[in-house]
C-alpha positions as CSV (number, residue, x, y, z in Angstrom):
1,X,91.1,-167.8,-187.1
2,X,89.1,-170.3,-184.9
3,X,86.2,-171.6,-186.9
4,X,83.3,-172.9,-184.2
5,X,81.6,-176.0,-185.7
6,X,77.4,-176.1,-185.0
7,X,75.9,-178.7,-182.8
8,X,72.5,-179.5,-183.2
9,X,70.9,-179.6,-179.7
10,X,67.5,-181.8,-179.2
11,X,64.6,-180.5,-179.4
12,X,62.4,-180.0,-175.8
13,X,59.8,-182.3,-177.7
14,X,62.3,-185.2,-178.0
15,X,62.7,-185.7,-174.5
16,X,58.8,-185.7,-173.9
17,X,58.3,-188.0,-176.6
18,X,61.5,-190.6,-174.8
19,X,60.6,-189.9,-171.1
20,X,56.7,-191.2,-172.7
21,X,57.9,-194.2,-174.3
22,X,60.4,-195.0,-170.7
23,X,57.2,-194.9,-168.7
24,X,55.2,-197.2,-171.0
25,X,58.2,-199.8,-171.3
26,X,58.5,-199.6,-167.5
27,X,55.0,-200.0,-166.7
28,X,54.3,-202.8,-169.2
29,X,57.9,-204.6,-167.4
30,X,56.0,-204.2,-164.6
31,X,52.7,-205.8,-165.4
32,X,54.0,-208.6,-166.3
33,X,55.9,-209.0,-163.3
34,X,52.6,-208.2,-161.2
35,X,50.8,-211.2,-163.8
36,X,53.5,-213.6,-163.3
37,X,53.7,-213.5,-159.8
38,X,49.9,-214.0,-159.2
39,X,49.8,-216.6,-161.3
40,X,48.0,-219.2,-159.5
41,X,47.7,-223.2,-160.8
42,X,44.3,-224.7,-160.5
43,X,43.8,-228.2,-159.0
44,X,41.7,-230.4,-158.4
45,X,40.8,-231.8,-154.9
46,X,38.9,-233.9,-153.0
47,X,38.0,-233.5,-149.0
48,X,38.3,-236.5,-146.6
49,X,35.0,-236.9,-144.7
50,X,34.5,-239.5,-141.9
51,X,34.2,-242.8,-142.6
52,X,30.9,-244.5,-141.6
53,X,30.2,-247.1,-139.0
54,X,29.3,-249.8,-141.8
55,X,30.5,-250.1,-145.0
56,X,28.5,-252.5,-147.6
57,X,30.0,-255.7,-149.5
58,X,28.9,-256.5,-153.0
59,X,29.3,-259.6,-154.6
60,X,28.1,-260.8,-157.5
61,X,27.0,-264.4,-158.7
62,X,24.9,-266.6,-160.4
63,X,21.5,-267.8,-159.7
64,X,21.3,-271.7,-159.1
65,X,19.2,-274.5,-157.7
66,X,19.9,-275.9,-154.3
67,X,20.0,-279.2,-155.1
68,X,21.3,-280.1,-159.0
69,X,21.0,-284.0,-159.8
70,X,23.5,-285.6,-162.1
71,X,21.7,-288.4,-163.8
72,X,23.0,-291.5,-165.5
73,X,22.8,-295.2,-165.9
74,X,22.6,-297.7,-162.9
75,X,24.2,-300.1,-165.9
76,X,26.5,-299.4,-168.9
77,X,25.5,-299.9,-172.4
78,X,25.1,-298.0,-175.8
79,X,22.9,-294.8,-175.9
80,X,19.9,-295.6,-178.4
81,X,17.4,-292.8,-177.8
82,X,17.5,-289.4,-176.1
83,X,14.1,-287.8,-175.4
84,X,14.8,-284.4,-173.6
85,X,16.8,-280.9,-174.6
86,X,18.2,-278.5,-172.4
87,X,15.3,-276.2,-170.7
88,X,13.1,-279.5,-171.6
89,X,11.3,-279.6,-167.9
90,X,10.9,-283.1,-166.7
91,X,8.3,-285.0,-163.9
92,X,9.3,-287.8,-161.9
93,X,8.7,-290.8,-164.5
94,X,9.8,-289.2,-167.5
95,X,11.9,-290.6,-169.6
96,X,15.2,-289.3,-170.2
97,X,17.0,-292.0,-172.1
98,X,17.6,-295.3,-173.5
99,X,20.5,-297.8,-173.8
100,X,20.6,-300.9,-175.8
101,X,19.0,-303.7,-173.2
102,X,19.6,-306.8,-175.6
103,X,22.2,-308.0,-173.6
104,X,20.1,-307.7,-171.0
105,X,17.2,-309.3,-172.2
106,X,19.0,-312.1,-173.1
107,X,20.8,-312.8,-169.6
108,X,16.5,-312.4,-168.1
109,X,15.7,-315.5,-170.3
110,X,19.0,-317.5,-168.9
111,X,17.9,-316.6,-165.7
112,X,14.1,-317.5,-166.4
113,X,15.2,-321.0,-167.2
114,X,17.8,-321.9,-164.3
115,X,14.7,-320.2,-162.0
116,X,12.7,-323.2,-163.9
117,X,15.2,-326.0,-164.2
118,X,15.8,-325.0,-159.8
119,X,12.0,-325.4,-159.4
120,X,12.2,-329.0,-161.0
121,X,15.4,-329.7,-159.3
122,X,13.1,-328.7,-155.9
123,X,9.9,-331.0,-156.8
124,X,12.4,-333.8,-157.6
125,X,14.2,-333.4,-154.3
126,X,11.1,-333.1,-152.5
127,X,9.4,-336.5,-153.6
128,X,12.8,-338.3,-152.5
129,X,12.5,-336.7,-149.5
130,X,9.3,-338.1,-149.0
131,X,9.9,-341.5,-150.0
132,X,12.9,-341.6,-148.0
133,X,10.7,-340.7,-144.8
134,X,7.8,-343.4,-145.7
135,X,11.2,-346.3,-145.7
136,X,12.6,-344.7,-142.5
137,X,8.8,-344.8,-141.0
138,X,8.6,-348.6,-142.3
139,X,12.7,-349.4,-140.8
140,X,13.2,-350.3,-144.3
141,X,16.2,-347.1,-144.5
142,X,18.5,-346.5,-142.2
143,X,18.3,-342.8,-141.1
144,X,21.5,-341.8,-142.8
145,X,19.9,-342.4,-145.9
146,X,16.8,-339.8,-145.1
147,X,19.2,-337.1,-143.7
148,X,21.0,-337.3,-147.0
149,X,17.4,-337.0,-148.8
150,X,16.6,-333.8,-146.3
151,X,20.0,-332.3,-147.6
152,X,19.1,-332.6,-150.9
153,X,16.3,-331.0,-151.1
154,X,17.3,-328.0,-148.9
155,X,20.1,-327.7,-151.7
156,X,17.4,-327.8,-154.4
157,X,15.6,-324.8,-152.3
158,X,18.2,-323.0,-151.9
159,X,19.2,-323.2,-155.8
160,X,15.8,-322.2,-156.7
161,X,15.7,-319.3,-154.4
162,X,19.5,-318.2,-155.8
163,X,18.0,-318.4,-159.3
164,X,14.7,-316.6,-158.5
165,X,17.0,-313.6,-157.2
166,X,19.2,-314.0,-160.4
167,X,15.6,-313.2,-162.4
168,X,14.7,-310.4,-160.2
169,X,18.3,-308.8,-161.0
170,X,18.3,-309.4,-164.5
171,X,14.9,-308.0,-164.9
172,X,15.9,-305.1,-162.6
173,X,18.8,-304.4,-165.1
174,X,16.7,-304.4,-167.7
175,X,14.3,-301.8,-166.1
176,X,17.8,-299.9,-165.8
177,X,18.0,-299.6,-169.0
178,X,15.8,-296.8,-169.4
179,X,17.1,-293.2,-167.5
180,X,14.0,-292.4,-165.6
181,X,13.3,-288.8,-164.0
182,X,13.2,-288.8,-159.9
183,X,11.9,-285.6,-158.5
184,X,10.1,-282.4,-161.4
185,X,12.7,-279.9,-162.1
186,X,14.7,-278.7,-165.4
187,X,17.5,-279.9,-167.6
188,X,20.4,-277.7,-167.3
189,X,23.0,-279.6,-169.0
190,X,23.3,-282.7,-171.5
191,X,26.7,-284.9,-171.0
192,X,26.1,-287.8,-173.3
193,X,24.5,-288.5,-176.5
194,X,22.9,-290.8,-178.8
195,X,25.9,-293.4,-179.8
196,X,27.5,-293.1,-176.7
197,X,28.8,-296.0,-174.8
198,X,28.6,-295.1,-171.1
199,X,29.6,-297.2,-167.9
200,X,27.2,-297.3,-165.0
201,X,26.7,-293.9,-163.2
202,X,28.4,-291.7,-166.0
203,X,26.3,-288.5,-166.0
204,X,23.5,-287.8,-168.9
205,X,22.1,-285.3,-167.8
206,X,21.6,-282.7,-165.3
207,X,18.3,-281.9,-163.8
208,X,18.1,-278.6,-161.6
209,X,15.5,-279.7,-158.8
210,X,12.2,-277.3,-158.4
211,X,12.0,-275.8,-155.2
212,X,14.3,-273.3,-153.5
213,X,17.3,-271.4,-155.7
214,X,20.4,-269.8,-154.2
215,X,23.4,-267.7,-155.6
216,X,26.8,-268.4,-154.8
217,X,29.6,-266.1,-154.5
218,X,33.2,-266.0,-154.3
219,X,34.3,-264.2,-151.1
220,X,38.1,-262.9,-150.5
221,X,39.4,-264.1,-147.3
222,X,39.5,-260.9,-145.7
223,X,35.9,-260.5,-146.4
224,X,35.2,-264.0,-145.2
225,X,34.8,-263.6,-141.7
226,X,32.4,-261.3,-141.7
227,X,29.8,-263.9,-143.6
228,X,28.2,-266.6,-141.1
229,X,25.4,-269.0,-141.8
230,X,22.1,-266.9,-140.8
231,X,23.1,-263.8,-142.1
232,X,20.5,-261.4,-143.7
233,X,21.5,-260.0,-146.9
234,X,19.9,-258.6,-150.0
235,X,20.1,-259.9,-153.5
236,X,20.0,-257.4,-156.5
237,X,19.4,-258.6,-160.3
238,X,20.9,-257.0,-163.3
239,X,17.7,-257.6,-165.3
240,X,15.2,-255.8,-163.2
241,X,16.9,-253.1,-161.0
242,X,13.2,-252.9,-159.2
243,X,13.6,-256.4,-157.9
244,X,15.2,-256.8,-155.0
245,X,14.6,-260.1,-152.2
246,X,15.5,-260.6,-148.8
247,X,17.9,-263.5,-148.7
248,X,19.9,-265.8,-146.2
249,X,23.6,-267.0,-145.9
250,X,23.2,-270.6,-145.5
251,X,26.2,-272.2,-146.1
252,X,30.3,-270.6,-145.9
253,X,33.0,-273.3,-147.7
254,X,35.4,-274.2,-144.4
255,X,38.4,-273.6,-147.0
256,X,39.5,-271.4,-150.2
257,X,39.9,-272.3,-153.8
258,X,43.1,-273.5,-154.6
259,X,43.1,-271.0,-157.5
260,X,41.3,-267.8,-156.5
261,X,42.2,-268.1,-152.8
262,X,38.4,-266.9,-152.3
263,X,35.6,-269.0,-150.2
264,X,32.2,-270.0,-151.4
265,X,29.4,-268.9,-149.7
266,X,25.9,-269.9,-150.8
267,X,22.4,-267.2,-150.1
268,X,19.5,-269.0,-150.0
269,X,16.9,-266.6,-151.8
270,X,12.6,-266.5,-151.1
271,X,10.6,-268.5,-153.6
272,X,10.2,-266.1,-156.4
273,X,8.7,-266.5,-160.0
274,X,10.7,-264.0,-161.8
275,X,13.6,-265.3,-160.8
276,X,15.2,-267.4,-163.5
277,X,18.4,-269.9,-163.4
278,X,21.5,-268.8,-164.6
279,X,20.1,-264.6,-163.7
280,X,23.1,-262.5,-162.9
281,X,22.6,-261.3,-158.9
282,X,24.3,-259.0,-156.9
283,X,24.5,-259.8,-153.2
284,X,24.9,-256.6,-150.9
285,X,26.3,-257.3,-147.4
286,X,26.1,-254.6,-144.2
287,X,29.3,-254.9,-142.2
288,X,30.7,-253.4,-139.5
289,X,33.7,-250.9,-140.3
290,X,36.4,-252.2,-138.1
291,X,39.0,-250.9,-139.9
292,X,38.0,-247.2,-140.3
293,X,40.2,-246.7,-143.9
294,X,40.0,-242.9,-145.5
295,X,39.4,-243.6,-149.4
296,X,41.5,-240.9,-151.9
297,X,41.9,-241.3,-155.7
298,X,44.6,-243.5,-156.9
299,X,45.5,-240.3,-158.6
300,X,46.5,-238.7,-155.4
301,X,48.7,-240.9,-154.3
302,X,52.3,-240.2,-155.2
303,X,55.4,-241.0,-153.9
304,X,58.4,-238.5,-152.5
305,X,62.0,-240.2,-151.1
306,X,60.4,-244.0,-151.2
307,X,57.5,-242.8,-149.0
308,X,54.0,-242.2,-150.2
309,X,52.4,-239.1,-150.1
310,X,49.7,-236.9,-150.6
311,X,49.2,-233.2,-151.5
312,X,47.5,-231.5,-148.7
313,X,46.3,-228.0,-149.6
314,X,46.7,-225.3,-147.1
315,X,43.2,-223.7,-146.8
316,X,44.1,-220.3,-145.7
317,X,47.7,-220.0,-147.8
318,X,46.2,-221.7,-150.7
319,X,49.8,-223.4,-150.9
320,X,50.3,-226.8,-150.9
321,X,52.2,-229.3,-148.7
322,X,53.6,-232.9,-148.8
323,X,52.3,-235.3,-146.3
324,X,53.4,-238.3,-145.5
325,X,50.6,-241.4,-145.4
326,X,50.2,-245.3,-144.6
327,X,48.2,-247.0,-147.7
328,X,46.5,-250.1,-146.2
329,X,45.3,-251.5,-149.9
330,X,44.4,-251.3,-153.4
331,X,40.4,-251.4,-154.1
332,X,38.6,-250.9,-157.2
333,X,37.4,-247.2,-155.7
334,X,41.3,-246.4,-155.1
335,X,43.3,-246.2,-152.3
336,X,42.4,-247.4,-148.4
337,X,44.3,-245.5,-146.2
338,X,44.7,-246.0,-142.7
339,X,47.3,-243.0,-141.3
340,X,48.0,-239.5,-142.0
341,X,44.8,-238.3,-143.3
342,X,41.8,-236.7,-141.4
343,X,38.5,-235.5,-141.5
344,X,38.5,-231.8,-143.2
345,X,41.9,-231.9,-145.4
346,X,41.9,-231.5,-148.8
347,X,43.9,-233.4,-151.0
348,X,45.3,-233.0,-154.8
349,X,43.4,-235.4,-156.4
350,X,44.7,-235.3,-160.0
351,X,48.1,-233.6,-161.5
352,X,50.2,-234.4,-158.1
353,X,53.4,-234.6,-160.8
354,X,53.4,-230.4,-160.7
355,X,52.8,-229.8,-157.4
356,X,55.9,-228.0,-155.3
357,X,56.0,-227.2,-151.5
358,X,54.4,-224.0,-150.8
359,X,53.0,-223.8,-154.5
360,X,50.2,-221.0,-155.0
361,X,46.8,-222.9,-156.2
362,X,43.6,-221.7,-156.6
363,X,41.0,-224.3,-156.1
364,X,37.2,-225.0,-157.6
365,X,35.3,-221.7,-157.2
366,X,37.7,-219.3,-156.2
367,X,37.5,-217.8,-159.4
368,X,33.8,-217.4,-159.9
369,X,34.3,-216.0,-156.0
370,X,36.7,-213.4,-157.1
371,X,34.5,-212.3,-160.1
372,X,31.3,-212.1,-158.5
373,X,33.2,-210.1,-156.1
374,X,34.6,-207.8,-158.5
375,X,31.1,-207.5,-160.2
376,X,30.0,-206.2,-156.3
377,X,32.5,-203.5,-156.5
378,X,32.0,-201.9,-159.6
């Protein structure tokens, strides 16, 4: 006898309930695929505009006299007294120091009595002089004998006349004694003090003359031809952004510091009370652009095979593409570069290390674009 053995069949409902949960699955795998492939990376760019006819040079410097006198000594000697401080203003007469004059006092009385024992020596000379002509008159001398008498007292004049000049020097040395102002202007720096023993013209002191100031600035060399004596510029000061003078080029150094490589060039600025030695100033230059540079974050530069290179987006694809480009320098703005660039592109200016040829981006305001345009739909 066969005996049949029962299979449980499914139920219609199971099917439903798999063919349901197959579809869900399927349409969820398929989502995601639809989200990952319109992914889109954001970036950040920057669009190259043209370059201007001019381009402005700032420099920056300090504000100084024209003409700065270093005063000292016309004789050496042992500082006694000091009279004046730095800022102390001075007028022509005052009295910036004194040095020990004892020594010099001393040789002004030696030279007081050799002027007196010359004047002597002259009155003797000149009475046998005389009687030496009266005997000559009489044929009582020979003649030999009054030419000798002339000699002598020429001698005698000229020793008094030596001695006289001797006086006149040592009393000039004593005047010397005392550091005398010139011209009216300010004391900017102090170089010696009281105690000091100086030689003749060691500074003292430094007087910045009244009168006409200038700044002077330190130009790179392939800045430098475009500064020339006469040249209008204008002079900016840190402490007062509202004051601002017309000013001058008046003088370019002929050669660069040994150390900076850079060339001094002095403005001359307008006679103006509220400007103050030592003020900070910033001297603004209009040149002609010559070399017509595109300017790009230092961020967008990279570098692909040894070559630099930028990322230029694709406006249209919204993909991105390498492009090869010349850089002409380094600036404190970022990148001069001369080829490879024009006016309209749009370059990756910051996370170059992600980008991939033909990568999807979406750039600044595409997404607010794409949701105000979804808001016009609904």
């Amino acid at each position: 006898m066969i005996s049949l053995k029962t299979v449980k069949l499914p139920s219609v409902a199971s099917f439903v309930l798999l063919g349901v949960v197959s579809l869900a699955v399927s349409g969820c795998s398929d989502e995601k695929k639809a989200e990952t492939k319109e992914m889109l990376r954001p970036v950040k760019v920057v669009e190259i505009t043209k370059a201007g006819d001019t381009r402005s040079l700032d420099y920056s410097g300090a504000v100084k006299a024209r003409v700065e006198m270093n005063l000292g000594f016309r004789v050496a000697g042992k500082i006694t007294e000091r009279r004046v401080n730095i800022g102390d203003r001075v007028q022509p007469g005052d009295l910036i120091a004194r040095i020990d004059a004892t020594d010099y006092e001393l040789a002004t009385k030696t030279a007081e009595a050799n002027l007196a024992a010359a004047e002597k020596g002259v009155g003797t000379a000149d009475l046998a002089n005389k009687r030496a002509q009266q005997l000559f008159d009489r044929s009582v001398t020979a003649k030999s004998q009054l030419e000798q008498a002339s000699l002598s007292y020429d001698q005698a004049v000229s020793t008094r006349d030596a001695a006289a000049s001797s006086l006149d020097q040592a009393r000039n040395q004593v005047s010397y004694a005392e550091l005398k102002a010139d011209q009216s202007g300010i004391v900017t720096a102090i170089s010696a003090d009281v105690g000091a023993v100086v030689a003749a013209g060691t500074p003292v002191a430094t007087v910045a003359l009244d009168g006409e100031k200038e700044v002077q600035i330190a130009v790179p060399e392939n800045d430098i031809a475009q500064f020339k004596p006469g040249k209008a510029v204008k002079a900016s000061f840190w402490s007062d952004n509202r004051l601002v003078l017309e000013g001058k080029v008046r003088e370019v150094s002929g050669s660069a510091d040994a150390q900076s490589r850079t060339f001094a060039v002095r403005v001359s600025l307008p006679n103006d009370d509220r400007v103050l030695l030592g003020m900070t100033a910033t001297i603004e230059a209009d040149v002609n652009n010559t070399n017509a540079h595109v300017v790009i974050p230092l961020a967008a530069l990279s570098e692909k095979d040894g070559k630099k290179i930028v990322w230029v987006v694709d406006r249209d694809a919204a993909t991105v593409h390498a492009r090869d480009v010349t850089v002409a320098d380094f600036t404190g703005d970022g990148v001069n570069v001369s080829d490879g660039l024009k006016t309209g592109d749009l370059v990756v200016a910051a996370g170059t290390q992600f980008m991939t040829e033909n990568l999807k981006v979406k750039l600044p305001g595409q997404q607010s674009a794409s949701a105000e345009a979804a808001g016009v739909v609904r």
